[in-house]
C-alpha positions in Angstrom: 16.0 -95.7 30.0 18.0 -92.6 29.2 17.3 -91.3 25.7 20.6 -89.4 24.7 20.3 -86.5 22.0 22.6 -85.6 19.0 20.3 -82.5 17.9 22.7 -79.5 17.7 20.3 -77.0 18.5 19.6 -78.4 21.9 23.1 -78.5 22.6 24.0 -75.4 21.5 21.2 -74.1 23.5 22.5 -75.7 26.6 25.9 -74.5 25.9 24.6 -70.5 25.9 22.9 -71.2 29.4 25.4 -72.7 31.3 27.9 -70.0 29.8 25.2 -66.9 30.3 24.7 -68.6 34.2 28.2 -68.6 34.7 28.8 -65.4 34.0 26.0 -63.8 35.9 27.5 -65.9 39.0 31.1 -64.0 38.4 30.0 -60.4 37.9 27.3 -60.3 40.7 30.8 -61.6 43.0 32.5 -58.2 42.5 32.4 -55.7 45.1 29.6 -53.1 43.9 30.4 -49.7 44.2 34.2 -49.8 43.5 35.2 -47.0 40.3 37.5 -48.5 38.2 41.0 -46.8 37.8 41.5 -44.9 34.7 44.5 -46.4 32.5 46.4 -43.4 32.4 46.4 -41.1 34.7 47.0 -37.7 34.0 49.3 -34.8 36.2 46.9 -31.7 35.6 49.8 -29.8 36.3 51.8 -31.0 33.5 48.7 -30.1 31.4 49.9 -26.7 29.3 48.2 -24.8 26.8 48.2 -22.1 24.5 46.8 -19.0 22.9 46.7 -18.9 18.9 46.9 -15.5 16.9 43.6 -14.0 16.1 43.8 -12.4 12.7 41.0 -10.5 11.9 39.4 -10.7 8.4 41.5 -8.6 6.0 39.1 -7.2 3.4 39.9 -4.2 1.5 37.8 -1.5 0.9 37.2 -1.0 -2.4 34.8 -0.5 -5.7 32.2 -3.6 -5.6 33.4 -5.1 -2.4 30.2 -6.6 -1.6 30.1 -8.1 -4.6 33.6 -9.9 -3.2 32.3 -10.5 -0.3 29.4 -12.7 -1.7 30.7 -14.3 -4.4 34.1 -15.1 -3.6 33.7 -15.6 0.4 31.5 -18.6 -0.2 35.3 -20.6 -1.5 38.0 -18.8 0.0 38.7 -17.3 3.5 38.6 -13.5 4.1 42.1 -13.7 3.7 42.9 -14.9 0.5 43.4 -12.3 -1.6 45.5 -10.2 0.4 47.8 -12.8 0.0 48.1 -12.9 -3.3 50.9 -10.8 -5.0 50.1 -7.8 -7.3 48.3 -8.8 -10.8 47.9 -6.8 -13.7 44.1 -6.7 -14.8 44.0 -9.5 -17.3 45.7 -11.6 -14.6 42.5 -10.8 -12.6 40.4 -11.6 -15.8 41.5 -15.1 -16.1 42.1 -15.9 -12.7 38.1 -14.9 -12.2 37.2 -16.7 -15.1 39.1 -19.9 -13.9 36.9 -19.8 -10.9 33.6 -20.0 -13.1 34.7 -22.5 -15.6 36.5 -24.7 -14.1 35.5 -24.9 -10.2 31.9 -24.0 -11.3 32.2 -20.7 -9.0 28.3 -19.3 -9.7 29.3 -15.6 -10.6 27.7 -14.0 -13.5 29.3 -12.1 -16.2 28.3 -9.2 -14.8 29.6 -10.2 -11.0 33.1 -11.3 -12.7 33.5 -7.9 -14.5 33.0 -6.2 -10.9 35.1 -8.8 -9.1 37.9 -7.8 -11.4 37.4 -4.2 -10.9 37.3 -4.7 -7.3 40.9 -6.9 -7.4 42.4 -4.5 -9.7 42.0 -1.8 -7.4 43.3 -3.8 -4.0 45.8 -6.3 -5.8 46.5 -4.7 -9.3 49.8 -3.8 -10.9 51.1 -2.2 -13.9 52.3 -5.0 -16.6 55.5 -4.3 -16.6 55.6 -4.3 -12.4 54.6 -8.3 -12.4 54.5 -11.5 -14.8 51.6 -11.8 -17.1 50.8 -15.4 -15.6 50.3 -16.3 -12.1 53.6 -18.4 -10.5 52.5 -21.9 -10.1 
C-alpha cells in the first residue's frame, strides 16, 4: 500500500529539486563558449569629447595670506574671493564673523582680525565706492 503525504515541507522540498534539476538540464544545453552581445552597441567614432578650462587657483598676494589660505581654504575654493565684489572693511568684519558664528568656521579672534586685513587689502573699497551690506 502507497502511503500518500500532505506534509508541506516534503513537498516544498520536492518542488525546489525538480525546479533546481530542471534548470541545470537547460543551462548546461547552451553552446559554451559563445559571448553574449552587448545591448547597445556603441559607434566609437561617434564617441566625441572635450577639453574643460583649467583655471588656476587665483589667490592674491597679500598681508596674512597664509592665514587665508588655512583658514578659509578648508570651506571655499581658491577662487572665491576673487569673485566677490569690493567691500568696505566692516563688510569684511561681519562677513568673517558670519563664518565663525554661524557655519562654526574654527578661526580665532586673532585669525579673523588678519583675515580681514588680508580681504581689505585684495577686495576692499572705500564706503562710499560700495553698499555697506552684502547684495543677497
Amino acid at each position: 500500500m502507497i502511503r500518500s503525504t500532505s506534509n508541506p515541507r516534503i513537498i516544498f522540498s520536492i518542488t525546489i529539486l525538480v525546479i533546481l534539476t530542471v534548470s541545470i538540464a537547460v543551462y548546461s544545453q547552451q553552446p559554451s563558449g559563445s559571448a553574449s552581445k552587448p545591448a547597445v552597441q556603441t559607434d566609437v567614432s561617434q564617441v566625441q569629447s572635450i577639453v574643460l578650462p583649467e583655471y588656476p587657483a587665483e589667490i592674491a598676494e597679500g598681508p596674512h595670506v597664509n592665514t587665508y589660505r588655512r583658514d578659509c581654504l578648508l570651506c571655499h575654493t581658491s577662487r572665491y574671493v576673487s569673485m566677490q565684489p569690493r567691500f568696505p572693511k566692516t563688510v569684511w568684519q561681519n562677513e568673517v564673523k558670519k563664518m565663525v558664528e554661524a557655519y562654526g568656521a574654527p578661526i580665532s579672534e586673532a585669525d579673523q582680525s588678519l583675515i580681514v586685513e588680508y580681504l581689505v587689502v585684495v577686495k576692499g573699497a572705500a564706503p562710499s565706492d560700495t553698499p555697506s551690506v552684502p547684495p543677497k
